[in-house]
N, C-alpha and C positions, 0 to 999 in steps of 0.2 A: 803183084799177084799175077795168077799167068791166067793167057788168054782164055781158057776154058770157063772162070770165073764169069769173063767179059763175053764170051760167046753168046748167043741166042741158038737157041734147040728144043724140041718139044723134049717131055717128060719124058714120054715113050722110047725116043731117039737114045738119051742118056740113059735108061734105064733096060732096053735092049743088050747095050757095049757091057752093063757093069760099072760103067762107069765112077770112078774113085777118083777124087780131087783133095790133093792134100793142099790145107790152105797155111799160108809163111806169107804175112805181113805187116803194114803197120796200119794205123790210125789213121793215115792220109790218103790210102787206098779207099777208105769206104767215106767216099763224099758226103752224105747226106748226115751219119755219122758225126762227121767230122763237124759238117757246120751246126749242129745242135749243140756239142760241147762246149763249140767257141761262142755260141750266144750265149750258154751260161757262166762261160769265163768271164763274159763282159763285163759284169757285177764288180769282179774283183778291181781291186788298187791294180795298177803295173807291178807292184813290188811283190804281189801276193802270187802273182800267175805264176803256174811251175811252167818249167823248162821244157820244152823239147817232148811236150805230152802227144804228139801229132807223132814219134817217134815209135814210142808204146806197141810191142809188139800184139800181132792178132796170131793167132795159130789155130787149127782145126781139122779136121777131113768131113768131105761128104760123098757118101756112097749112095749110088743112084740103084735100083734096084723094082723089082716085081712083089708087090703081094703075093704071101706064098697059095692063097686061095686060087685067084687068076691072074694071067699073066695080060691082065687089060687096066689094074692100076697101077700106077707109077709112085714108088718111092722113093722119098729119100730119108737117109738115117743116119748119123753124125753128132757131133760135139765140135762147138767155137767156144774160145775163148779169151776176153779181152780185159785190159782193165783202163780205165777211164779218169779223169780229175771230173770233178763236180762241185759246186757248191752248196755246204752245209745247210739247213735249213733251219738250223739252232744257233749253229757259232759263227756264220756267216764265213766261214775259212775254207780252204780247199779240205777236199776227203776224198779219196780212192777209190774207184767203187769196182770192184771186179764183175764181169757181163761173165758166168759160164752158162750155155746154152743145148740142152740135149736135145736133137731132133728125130722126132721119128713122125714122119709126113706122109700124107697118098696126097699126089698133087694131081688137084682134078679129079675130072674121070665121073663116072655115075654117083651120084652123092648117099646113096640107097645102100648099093654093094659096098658103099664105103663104112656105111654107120655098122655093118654086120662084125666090121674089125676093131677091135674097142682098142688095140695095141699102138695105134697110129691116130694121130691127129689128121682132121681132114684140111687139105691149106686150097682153098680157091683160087682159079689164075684167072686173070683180065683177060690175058691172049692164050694163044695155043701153043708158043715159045714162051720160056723165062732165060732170063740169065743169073745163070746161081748166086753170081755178087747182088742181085738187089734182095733174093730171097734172102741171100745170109745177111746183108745188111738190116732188113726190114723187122728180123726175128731177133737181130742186137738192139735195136731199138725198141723193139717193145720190150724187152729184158732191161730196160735204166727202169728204177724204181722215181716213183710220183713227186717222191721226199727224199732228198742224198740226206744223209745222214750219216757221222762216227757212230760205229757202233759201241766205242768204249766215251766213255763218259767223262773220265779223265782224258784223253786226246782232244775232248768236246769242250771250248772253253768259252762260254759266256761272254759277247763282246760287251763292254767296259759302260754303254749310254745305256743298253738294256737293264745291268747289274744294278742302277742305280734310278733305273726309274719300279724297278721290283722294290728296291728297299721303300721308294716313296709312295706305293699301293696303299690308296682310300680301302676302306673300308665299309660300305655305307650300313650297312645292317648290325654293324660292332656298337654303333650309337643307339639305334634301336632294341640290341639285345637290352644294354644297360638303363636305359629308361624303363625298360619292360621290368627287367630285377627291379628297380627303386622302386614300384608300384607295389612289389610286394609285400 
């Protein structure tokens, strides 16, 4: 990813220029990203992990820019998109999960003049500099969902210890029903 990504600059700074950043990467450009994935790969067998998932392309732009009310908050508005391996939370297998991400931000700035703009989210900074990779990074990661999951049902298959501890499900109120009938 090129250095504008990795730069430190206020809001203000990028959002004076216009500033537009087209982003062309992969999975191994966003560290923090990356090491969440691979603690969930851990789960898997060797045999199970895909290939070359660190490869996975990221693509996007983010346009720096002004609230069209004043020219004292800083936005930014954009689309990333990524797609990720995860593990299943039903069939214990890898699933795919695509991260697409639309931003429309005021970074910073008076949090007052902000609520007046319902069209932008308000995103708060630690310091008076960011650098765009850790916002774009930050806002992929809140975009993995809680539970990965296949969404088809058929792709989603049942591992083989679970299958068979469902078929051996007690009952304990099925004996109860049936005492209750015989009284009648």
């Amino acid at each position: 990813m090129d250095n504008l990504l990795r730069d430190r600059h206020t809001p203000a700074e990028l959002a004076a220029i216009g500033q537009v950043i087209e982003i062309t990467g992969k999975v191994a450009d966003l560290e923090q990203l990356t090491e969440i994935v691979r603690k969930d790969l851990e789960t898997l067998n060797a045999d199970k992990l895909p290939l070359d998932w660190r490869e996975s392309p990221v693509a996007g732009q983010l346009a720096f820019g002004f609230a069209a009310a004043q020219d004292d908050l800083p936005t930014l508005e954009g689309q990333v998109s990524v797609t990720i391996p995860a593990v299943c939370q039903r069939c214990l297998g890898v699933v795919e999960i695509p991260l697409e991400v639309e931003l429309r931000l005021i970074l910073g700035g008076d949090v007052a003049n902000a609520a007046d703009d319902e069209h932008y989210e308000f995103w708060e900074l630690d310091e008076d500099t960011l650098r765009p990779l850790d916002l774009l990074e930050e806002v992929l990661i809140m975009a993995i969902p809680l539970a990965a999951m296949h969404v088809d049902d058929a792709v989603c298959k049942q591992p083989a210890a679970l299958a068979e501890e469902a078929t051996e499900t007690t009952r304990p109120f099925a004996m109860l029903k049936s005492q209750m009938q015989q009284k009648d």
